[in-house]
C-alpha positions in Angstrom: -21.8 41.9 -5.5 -22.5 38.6 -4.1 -23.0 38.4 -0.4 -20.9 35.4 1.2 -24.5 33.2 1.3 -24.8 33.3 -2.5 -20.8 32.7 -2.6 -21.6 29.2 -0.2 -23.9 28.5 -2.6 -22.0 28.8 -5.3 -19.5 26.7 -3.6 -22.1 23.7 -3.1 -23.1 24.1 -6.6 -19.9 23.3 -8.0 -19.1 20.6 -5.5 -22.3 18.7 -6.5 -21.4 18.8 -10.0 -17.7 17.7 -9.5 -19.0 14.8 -7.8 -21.9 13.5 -10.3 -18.8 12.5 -12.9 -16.6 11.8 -10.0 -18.9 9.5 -9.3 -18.0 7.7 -11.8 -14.4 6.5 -10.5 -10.6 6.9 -11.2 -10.6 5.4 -14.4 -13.2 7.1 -16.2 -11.5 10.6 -14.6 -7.8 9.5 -16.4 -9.5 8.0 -19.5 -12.2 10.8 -20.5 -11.0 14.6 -21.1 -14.1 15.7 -20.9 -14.7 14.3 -17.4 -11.0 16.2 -16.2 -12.0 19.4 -17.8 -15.3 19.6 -16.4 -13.5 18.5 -12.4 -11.0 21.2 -13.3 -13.0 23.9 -14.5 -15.5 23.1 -11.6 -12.8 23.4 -9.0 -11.3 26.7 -10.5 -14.9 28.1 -10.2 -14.8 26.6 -6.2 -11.9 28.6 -5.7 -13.3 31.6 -7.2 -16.2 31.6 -5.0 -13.9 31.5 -1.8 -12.0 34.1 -3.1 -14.9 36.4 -2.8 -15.7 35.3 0.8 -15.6 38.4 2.7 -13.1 39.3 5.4 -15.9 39.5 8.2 -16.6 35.9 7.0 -13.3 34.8 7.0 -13.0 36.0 10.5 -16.1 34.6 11.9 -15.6 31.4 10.3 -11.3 31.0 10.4 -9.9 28.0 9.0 -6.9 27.9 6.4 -9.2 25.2 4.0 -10.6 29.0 2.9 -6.7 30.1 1.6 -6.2 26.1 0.9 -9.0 26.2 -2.2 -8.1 29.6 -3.0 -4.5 28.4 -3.7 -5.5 24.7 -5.4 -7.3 27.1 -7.8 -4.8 29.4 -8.7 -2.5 26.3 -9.6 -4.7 25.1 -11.6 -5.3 28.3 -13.5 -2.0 29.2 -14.2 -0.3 25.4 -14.7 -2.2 25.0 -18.2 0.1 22.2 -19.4 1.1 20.7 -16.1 -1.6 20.3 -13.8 -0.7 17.3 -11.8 -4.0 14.8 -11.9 -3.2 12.6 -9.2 -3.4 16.4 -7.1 -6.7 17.3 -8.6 -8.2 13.2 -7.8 -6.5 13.7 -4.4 -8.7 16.7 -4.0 -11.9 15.3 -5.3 -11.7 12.2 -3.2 -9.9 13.4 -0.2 -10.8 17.3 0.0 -14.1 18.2 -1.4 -16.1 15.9 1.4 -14.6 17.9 4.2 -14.9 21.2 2.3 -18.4 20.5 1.2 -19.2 19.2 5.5 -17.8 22.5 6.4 -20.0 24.6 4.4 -23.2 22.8 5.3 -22.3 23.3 8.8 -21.8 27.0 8.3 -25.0 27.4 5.6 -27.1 24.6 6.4 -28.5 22.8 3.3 -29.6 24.1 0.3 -33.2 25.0 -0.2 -34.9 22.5 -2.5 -36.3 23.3 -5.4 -39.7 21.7 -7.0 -43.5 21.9 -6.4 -44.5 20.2 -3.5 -48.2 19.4 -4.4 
């Protein structure tokens, strides 16, 4: 079982990928599927990982952006023909920097990876 560390990290991970094609703007988000799935499919995976948080966490850390994700995600894992984009763009712009803040305030940063000689 993963411990609610790992789970943060899994958080972060998905974050960071949402926004390197995010990155890339609005238009390339409505214009190339390939760039929704992979926001989608990141953000389900988001919510997934804050699912698992644990109740101890939940308690030490209370906030409802926790049930918030939890709930975007189940919408857009069970709305398979009518997931509303401008939502999920809302989310990615407006959202995800707060969310991703909060959990480097409760975490810290990520460890880097690489050889530092």
């Amino acid at each position: 079982m993963r411990d609610d560390q790992l789970r943060l990290a899994d958080m972060l991970e998905a974050i960071e990928l949402i926004e390197k094609y995010a990155q890339r703007g609005r238009s390339a988000f409505d214009e190339d599927e390939l760039i929704r799935a992979w926001i989608v499919h990141h953000l389900e995976i988001l919510g997934e990982a804050c699912r698992g948080l644990s109740d101890d966490f939940r308690k030490a850390h209370p906030d409802e952006l926790w049930s918030d994700v939890v709930s975007f995600r189940n919408v857009l894992a069970h709305q398979y023909f009518g997931i509303d984009l401008e939502a999920v763009w809302e989310v990615v712009v407006r959202d995800l920097p707060e969310l991703k803040k909060k959990i480097l305030e409760i975490a810290g940063p990520p460890p880097t990876t690489g050889d530092a000689s």
